[in-house]
N, C-alpha and C positions, 0 to 999 in steps of 0.2 A: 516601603522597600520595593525596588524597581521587579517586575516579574521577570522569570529566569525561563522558560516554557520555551522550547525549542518547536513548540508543535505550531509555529503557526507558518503558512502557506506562502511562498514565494509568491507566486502564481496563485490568488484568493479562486479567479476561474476554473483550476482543478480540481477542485473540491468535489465537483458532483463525477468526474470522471473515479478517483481516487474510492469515491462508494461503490462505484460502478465495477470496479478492483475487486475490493473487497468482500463483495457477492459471489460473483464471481470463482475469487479462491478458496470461500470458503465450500460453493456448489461443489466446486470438484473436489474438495478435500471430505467433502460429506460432513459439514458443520453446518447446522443448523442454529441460524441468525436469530435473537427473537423478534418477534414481528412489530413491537413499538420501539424494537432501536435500542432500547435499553440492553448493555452490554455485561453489568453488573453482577449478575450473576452466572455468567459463563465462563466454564474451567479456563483456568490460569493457560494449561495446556495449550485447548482449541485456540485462545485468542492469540498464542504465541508461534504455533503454525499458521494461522491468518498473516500475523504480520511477518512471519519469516518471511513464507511464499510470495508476499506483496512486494518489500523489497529485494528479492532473488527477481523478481521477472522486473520492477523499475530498474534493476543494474544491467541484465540482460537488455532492454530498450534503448535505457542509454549508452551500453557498447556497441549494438545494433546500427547506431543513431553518428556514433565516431567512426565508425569503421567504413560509412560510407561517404564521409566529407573528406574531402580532396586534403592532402596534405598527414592524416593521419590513418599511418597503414603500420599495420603489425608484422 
């Protein structure tokens, strides 16, 4: 059966930026990452503020990113 996994990368080269993300949101949100990576046993919660935050500021970027190419003004 063919996999259904929406998670894989447009862009394979984002990958380390996207870590770089999620350090990041979770420093300012005061989540504490564990240090081998393993995410497994971190509240349901923290990991769902991580990824709220990650795509709230990717859609901010990418409005950022339309707003200054010619042709597409609000």
């Amino acid at each position: 059966m063919a996999s259904r996994s929406s998670n894989t990368l447009v862009v394979p080269q984002a990958n380390g930026a996207l870590d770089q993300l999620k350090y990041e949101v979770a420093q300012e949100l005061g989540i504490q990452i564990p240090q081998d990576g393993y995410m497994g046993n971190m509240a349901t919660r923290d990991a769902g503020s991580i990824g709220g935050n990650i795509t709230r500021r990717l859609v901010q970027i990418a409005e950022q990113t339309l707003a200054g190419q010619s042709g597409f003004r609000s």
